[in-house]
ROGUNU-636162 format. One record per residue (C-alpha): x, y, z; residue in one letter. Coordinates in Angstrom, 3 decimals. Each point is the difference from the previous one (the first is absolute). Layout:
(atom (X; Y; Z); 'A'),
...
***
This chain:
(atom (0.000; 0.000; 0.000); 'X'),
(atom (2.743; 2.363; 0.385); 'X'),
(atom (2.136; -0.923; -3.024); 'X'),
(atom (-3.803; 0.678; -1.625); 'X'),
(atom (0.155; 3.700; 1.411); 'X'),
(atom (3.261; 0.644; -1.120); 'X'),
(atom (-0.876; -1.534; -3.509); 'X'),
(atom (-3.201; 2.361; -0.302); 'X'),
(atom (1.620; 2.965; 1.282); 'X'),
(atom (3.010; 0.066; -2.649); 'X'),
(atom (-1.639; -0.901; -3.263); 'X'),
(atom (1.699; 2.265; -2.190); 'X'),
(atom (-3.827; 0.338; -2.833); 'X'),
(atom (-2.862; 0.963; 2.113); 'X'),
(atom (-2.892; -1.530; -1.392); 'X'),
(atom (-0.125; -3.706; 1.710); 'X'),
(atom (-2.122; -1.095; -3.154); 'X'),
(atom (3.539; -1.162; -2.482); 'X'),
(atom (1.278; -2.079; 2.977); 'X'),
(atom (-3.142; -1.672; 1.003); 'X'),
(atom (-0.931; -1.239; -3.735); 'X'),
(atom (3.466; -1.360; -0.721); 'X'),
(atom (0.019; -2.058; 3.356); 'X'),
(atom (-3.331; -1.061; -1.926); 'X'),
(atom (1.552; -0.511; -2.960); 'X'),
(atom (2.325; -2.619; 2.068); 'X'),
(atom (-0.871; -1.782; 3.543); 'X'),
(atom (-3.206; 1.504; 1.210); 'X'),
(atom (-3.141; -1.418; -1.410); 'X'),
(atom (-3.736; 1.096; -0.387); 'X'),
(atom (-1.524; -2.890; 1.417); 'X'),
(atom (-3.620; -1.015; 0.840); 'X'),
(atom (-0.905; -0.932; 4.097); 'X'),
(atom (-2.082; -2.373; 1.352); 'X'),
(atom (-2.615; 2.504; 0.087); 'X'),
(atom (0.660; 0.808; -3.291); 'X'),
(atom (1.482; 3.689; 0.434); 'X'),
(atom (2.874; 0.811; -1.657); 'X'),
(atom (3.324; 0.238; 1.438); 'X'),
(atom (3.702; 0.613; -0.174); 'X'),
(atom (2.111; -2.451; 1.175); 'X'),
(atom (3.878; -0.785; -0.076); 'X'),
(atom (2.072; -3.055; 1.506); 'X'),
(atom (3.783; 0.703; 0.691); 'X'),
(atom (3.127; -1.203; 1.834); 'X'),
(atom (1.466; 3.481; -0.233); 'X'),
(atom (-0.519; 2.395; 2.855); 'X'),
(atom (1.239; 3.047; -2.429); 'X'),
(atom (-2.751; -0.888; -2.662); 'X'),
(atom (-2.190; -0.351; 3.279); 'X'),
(atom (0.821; 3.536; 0.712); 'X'),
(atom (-0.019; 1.398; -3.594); 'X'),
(atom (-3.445; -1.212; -0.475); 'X'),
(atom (-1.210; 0.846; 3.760); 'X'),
(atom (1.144; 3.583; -0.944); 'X'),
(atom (-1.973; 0.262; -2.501); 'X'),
(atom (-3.302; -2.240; 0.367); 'X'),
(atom (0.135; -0.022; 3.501); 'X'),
(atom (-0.876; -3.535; 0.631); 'X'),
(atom (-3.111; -0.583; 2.414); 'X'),
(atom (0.872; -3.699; 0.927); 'X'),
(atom (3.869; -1.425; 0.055); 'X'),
(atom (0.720; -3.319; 0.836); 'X'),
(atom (2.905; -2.557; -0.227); 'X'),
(atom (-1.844; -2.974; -1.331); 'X'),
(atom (3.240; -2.120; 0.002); 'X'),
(atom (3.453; -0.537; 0.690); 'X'),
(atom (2.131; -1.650; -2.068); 'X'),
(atom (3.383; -1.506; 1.500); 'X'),
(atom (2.954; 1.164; -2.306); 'X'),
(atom (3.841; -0.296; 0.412); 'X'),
(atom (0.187; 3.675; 1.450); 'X'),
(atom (-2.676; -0.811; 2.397); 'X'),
(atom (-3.882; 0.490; 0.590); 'X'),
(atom (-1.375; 2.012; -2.937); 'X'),
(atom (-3.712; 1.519; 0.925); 'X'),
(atom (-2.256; -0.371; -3.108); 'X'),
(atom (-2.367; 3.019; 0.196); 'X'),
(atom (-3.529; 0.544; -1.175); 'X'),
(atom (-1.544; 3.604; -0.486); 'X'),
(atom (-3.392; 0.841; -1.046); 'X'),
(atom (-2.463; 3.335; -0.457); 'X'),
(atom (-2.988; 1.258; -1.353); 'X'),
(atom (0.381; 0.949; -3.829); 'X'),
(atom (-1.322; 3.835; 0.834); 'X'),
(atom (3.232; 0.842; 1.239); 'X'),
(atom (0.949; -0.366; -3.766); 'X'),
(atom (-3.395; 1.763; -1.050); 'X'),
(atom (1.000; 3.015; 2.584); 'X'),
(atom (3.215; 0.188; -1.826); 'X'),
(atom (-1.015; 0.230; -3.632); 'X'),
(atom (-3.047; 2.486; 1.266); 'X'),
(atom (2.672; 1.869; 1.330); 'X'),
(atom (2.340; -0.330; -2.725); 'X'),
(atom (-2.739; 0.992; -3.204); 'X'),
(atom (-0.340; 2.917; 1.683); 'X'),
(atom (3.236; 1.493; 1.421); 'X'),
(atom (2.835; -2.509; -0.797); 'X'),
(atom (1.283; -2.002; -2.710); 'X'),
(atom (-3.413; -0.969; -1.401); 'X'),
(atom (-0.528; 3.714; -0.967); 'X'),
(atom (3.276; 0.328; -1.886); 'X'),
(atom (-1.155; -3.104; -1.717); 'X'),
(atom (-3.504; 1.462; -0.941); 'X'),
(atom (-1.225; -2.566; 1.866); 'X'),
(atom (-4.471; -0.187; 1.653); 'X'),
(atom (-0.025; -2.340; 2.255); 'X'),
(atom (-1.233; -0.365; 3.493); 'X'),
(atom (0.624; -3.800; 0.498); 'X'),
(atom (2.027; -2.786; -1.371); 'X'),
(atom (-3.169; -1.349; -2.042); 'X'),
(atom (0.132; 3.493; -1.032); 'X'),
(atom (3.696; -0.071; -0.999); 'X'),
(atom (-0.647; -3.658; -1.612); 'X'),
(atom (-2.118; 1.859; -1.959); 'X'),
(atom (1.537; 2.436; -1.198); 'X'),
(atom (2.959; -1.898; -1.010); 'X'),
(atom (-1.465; -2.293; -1.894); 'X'),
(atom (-2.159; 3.048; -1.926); 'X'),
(atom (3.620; 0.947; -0.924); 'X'),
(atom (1.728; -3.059; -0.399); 'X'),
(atom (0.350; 0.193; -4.113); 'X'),
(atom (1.927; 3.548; 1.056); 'X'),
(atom (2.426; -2.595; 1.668); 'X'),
(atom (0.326; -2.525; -2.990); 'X'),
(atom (0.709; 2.864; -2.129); 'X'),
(atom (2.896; 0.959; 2.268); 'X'),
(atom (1.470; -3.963; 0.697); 'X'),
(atom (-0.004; 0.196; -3.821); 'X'),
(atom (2.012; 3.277; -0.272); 'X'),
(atom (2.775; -1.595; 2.505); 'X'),
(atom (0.370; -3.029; -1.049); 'X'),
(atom (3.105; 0.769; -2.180); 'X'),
(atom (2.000; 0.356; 3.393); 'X'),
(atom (-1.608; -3.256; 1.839); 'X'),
(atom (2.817; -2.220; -0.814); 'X'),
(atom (-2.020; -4.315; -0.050); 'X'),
(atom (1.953; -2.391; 1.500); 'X'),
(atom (0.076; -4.060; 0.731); 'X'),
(atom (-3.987; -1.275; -0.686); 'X'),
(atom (-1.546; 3.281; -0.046); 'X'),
(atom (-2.289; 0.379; -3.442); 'X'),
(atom (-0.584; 4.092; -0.051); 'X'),
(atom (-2.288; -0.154; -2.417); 'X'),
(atom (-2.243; -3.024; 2.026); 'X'),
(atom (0.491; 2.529; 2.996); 'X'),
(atom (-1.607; 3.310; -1.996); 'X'),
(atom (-3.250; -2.599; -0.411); 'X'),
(atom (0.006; -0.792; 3.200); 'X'),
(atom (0.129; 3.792; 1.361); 'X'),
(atom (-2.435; 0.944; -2.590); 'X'),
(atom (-2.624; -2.553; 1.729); 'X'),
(atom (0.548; 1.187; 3.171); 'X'),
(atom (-2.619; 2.742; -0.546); 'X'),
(atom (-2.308; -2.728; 0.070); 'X'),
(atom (1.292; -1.364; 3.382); 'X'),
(atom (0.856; 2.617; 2.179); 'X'),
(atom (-1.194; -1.539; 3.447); 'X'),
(atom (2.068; 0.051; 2.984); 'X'),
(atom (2.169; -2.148; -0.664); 'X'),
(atom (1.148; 0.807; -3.143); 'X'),
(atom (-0.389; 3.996; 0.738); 'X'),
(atom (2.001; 0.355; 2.992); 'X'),
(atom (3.018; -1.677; -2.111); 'X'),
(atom (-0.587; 2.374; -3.039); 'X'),
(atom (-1.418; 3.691; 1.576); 'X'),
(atom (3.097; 1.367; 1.321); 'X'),
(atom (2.002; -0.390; -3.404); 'X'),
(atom (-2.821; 0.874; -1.938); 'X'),
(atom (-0.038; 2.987; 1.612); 'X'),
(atom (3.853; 0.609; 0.194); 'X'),
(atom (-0.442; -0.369; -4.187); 'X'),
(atom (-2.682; 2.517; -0.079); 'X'),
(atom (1.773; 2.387; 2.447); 'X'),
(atom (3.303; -0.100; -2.212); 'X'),
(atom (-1.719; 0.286; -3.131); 'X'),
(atom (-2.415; 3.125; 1.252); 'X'),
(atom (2.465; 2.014; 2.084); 'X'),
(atom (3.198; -1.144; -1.483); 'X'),
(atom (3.117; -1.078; 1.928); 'X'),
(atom (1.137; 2.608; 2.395); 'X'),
(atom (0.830; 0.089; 3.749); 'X'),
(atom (-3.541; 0.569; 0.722); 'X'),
(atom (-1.127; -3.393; -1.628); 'X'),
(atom (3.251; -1.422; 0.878); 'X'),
(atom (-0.995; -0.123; 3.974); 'X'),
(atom (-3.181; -1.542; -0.857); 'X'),
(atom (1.392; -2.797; -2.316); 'X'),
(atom (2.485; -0.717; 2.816); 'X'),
(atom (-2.510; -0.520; 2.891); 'X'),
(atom (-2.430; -1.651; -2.017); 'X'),
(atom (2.410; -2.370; -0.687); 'X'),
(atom (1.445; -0.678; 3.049); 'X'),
(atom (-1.658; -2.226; 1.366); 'X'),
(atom (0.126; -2.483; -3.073); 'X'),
(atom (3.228; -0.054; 0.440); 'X'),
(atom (0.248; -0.396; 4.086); 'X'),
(atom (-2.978; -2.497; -0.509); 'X'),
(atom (0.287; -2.465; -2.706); 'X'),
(atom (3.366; 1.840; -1.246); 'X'),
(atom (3.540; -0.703; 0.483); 'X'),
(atom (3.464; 2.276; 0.206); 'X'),
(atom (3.652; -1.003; -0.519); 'X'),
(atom (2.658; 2.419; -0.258); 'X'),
(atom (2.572; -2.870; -0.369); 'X'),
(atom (-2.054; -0.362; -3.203); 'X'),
(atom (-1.073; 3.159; -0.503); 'X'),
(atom (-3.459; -1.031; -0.763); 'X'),
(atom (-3.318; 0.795; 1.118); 'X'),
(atom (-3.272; -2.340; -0.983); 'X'),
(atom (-3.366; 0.068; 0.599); 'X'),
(atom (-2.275; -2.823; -0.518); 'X'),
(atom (-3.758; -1.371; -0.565); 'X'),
(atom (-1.937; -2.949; -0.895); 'X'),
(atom (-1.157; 1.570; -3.130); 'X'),
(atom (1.757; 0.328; -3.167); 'X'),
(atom (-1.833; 3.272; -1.342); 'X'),
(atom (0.304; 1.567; 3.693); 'X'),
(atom (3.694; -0.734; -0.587); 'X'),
(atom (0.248; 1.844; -3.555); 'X'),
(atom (-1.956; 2.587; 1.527); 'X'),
(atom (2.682; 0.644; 2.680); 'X'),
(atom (2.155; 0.252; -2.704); 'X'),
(atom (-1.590; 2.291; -2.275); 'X'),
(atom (-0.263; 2.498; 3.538); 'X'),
(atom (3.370; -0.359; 0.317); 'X'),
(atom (1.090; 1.071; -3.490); 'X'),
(atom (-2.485; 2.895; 0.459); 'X'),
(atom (1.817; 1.059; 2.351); 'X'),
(atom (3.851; -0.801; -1.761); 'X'),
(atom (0.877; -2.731; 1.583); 'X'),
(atom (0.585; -3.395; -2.311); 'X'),
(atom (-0.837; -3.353; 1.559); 'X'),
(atom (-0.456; -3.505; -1.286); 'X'),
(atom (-3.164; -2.071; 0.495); 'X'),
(atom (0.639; -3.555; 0.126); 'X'),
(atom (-1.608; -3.447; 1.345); 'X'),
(atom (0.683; -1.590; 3.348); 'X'),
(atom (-1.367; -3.395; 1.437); 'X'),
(atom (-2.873; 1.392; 1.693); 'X'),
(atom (0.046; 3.540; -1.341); 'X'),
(atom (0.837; 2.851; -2.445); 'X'),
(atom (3.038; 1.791; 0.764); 'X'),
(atom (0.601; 3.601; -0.994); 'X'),
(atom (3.645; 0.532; 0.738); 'X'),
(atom (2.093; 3.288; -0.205); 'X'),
(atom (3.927; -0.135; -0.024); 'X'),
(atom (2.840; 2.472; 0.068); 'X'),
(atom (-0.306; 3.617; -0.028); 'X'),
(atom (-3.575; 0.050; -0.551); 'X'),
(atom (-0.254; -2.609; 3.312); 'X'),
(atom (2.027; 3.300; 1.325); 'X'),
(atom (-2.288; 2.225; -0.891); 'X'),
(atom (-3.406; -2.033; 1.143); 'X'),
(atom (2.246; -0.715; 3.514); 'X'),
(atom (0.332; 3.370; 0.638); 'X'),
(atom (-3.998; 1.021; -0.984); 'X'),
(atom (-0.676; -2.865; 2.156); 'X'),
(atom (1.997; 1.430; 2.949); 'X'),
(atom (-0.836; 3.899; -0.766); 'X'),
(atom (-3.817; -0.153; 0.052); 'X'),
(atom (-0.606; -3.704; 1.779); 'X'),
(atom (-0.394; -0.699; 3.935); 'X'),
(atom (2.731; 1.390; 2.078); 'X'),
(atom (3.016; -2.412; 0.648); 'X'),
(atom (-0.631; -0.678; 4.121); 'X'),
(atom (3.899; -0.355; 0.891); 'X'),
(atom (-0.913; 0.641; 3.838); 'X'),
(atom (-0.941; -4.009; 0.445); 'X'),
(atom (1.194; -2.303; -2.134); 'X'),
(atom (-3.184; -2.639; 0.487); 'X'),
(atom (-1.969; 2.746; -1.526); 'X'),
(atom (2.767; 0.923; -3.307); 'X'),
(atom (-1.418; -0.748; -3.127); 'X'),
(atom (2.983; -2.122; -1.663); 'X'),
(atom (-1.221; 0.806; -3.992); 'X'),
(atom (0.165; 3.641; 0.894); 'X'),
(atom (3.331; -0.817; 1.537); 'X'),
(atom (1.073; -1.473; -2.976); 'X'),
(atom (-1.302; 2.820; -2.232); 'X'),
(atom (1.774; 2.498; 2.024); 'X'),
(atom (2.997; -1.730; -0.637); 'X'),
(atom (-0.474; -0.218; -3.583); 'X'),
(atom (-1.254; 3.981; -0.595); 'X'),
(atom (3.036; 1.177; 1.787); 'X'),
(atom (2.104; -0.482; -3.268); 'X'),
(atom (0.344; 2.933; -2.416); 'X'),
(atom (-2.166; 2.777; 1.714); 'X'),
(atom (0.727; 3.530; -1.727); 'X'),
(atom (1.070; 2.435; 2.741); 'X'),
(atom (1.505; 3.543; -0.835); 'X'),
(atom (1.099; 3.278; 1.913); 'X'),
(atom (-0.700; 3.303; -1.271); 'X'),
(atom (-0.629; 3.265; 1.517); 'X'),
(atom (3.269; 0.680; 2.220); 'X'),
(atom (0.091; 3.126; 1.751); 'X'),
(atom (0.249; 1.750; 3.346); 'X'),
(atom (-3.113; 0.897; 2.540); 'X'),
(atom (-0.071; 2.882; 1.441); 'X'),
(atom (1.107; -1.824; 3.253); 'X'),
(atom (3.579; -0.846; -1.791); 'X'),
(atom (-0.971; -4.095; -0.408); 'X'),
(atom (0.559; -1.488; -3.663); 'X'),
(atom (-3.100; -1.063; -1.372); 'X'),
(atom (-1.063; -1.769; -3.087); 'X'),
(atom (-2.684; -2.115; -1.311); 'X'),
(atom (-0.220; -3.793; 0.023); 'X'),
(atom (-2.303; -1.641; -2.307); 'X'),
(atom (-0.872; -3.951; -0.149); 'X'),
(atom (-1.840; -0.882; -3.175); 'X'),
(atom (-1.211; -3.439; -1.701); 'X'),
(atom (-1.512; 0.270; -3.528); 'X'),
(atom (-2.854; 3.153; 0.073); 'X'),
(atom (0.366; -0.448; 4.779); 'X'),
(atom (2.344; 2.872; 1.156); 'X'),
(atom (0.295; 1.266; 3.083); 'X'),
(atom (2.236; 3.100; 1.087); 'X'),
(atom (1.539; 0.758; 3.774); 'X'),
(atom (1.489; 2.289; 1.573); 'X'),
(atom (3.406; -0.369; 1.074); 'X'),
(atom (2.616; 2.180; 2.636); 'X'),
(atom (3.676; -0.456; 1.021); 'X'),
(atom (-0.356; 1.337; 2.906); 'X'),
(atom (2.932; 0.628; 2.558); 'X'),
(atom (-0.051; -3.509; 1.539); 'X'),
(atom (-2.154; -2.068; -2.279); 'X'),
(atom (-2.080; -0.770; -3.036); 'X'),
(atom (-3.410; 0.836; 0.156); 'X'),
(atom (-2.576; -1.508; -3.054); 'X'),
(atom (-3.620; 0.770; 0.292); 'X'),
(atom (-3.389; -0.031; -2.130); 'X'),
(atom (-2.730; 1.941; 1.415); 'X'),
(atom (-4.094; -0.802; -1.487); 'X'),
(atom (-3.284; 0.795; 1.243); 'X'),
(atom (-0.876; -3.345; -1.786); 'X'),
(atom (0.964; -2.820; 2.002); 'X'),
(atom (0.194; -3.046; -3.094); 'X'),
(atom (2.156; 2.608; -2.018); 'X'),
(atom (2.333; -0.246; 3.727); 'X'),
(atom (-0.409; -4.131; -0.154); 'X'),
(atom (1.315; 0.377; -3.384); 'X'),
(atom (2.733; 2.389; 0.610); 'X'),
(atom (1.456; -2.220; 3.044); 'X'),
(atom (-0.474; -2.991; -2.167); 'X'),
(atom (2.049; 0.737; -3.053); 'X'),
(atom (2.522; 0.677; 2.311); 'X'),
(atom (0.237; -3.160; 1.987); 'X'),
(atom (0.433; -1.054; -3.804); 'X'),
(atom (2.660; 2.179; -0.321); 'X'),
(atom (2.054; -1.813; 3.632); 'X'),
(atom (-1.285; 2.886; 2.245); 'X'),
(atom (-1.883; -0.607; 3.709); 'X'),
(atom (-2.286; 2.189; 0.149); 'X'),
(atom (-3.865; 0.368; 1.337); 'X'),
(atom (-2.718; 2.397; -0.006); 'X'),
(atom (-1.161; 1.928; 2.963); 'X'),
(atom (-3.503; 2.341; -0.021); 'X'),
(atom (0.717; 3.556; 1.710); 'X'),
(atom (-3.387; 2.290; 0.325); 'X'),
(atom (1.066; 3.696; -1.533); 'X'),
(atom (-2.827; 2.771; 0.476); 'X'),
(atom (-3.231; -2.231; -0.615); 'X'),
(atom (1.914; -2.070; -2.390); 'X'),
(atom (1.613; -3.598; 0.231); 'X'),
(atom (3.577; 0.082; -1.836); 'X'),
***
């Protein structure tokens, strides 16, 4: 519960909406009760997915169902359920002040959202087609079989195929509406987050990233979002799955999005550290552009001069002082993600560093 504070307190895009549908997109289901109501549910092993999703769904009933005995000793098997208007609340919210808008998006509800997707769902097949040149097919993976398949989805948009499909959908439409900018940028990398820390996987010994799903044209469809959005992947069959794998500098790139604009990394307790985001922190940390500019002399005699951090169309400036008997670096924002972001790309860049809130006039800086 209070990894699950610090979690909702530091996501860096403020609009829970993009981070709830891709944990929907991966491990937490829309499932029917006994009663019949509706419900979203998740079973995990991981206490930092625990506390990702808490933050965000705010489980009503937890429970450790299991235990499983493993080499490294008891391993809890948790079970997490709650009502599906938590989900509603958020895309209400959303449609009318958050991402939704952006988007264009009327919708009050997930049917609502269902709907509305699938009422736009040949804008989507237009765009898969438009990207397909840079969705590389690998082992067993028929591209064309998979266009078929997404093309019929219109007709089968329930739950369970819909959770799997909405968040990319609506990553494509987002790129192809707004364009690829910072702005869009944040939103691609929390909606996407939590397909990677769910179902996902990270290796910077590799320097991969993949995400994965049990449908083929979900898995072209991840890879049509990622070209959108310039980074080149490679679809591809596993045994029980379709893999959509990303190497290289473009496994760079999506690393550092994932890091940026995802759940915070909790380093304070090491049960609670998610070891993907680990990974991806690793991995981001090569090749960051940082540049000075800007020397000069305050009035006070210090050298100053501008820092700035930037990855693809993210930069962030700082201020920075040589002051008689130290170094001081600081960013200063009324906006606390745009501070999330600024201390992140510099624990990229090897620096500790944390935010604090400090209350100036009737302002929080």
């Amino acid at each position: 519960m209070k990894a699950a504070e610090g979690v909702r307190g530091r996501l860096p895009v403020e609009d829970p909406l993009p981070y709830m549908l891709s944990w929907v997109t991966s491990d937490v289901a829309i499932t029917r009760n006994k009663k019949g109501g509706r419900v979203l549910e998740m079973g995990t092993s991981h206490l930092w997915q625990l506390a990702e999703t808490h933050a965000l769904f705010n489980w009503s009933y937890i429970t450790v169902f299991r235990v499983s005995l493993t080499l490294e000793g008891p391993k809890p098997q948790f079970y997490a359920y709650t009502s599906l208007q938590k989900l509603d609340e958020a895309i209400r919210e959303s449609a009318q002040v958050g991402w939704l808008k952006r988007l264009g998006v009327e919708a009050g509800s997930w049917e609502g959202l269902k709907r509305w997707v699938s009422d736009h769902w040949d804008e989507v097949i237009d765009a898969v087609k438009r990207r397909l040149e840079g969705v590389k097919a690998g082992s067993g993976f028929d591209l064309a079989g998979a266009l078929r398949e997404l093309k019929g989805l219109k007709s089968r948009l329930d739950d369970k195929i819909i959770r799997e499909a909405i968040a990319p959908a609506l990553l494509l439409m987002h790129a192809e509406r707004l364009g690829v900018n910072e702005a869009t940028l944040k939103y691609f990398g929390a909606a996407a987050s939590g397909a990677i820390g769910g179902d996902g996987h990270v290796s910077a010994a590799m320097k991969s990233v993949v995400l994965a799903s049990g449908e083929r044209a979900v898995a072209l469809l991840w890879g049509a979002v990622l070209a959108a959005y310039g980074i080149k992947a490679k679809v591809w069959k596993a045994r029980k799955a379709f893999n959509v794998t990303v190497s290289g500098e473009d496994a760079v790139k999506l690393a550092r999005l994932y890091f940026l604009y995802g759940p915070p990394l909790l380093e304070e307790d090491e049960k609670v550290i998610n070891y993907k985001l680990s990974e991806a922190v690793e991995l981001g940390a090569e090749g960051l552009n940082i540049r000075w500019e800007g020397l000069r002399r305050t009035p006070r005699g210090h050298v100053a001069a501008d820092l700035t951090i930037s990855e693809a169309s993210v930069a962030v400036k700082y201020n920075v002082y040589l002051r008689e008997t130290d170094i001081l670096l600081q960013f200063r924002s009324t906006d606390r993600g745009r501070a999330e972001l600024a201390t992140r790309l510099l624990k990229l860049a090897g620096v500790g560093v944390g935010v604090k809130k400090k209350e100036v006039g009737n302002r929080d800086v």
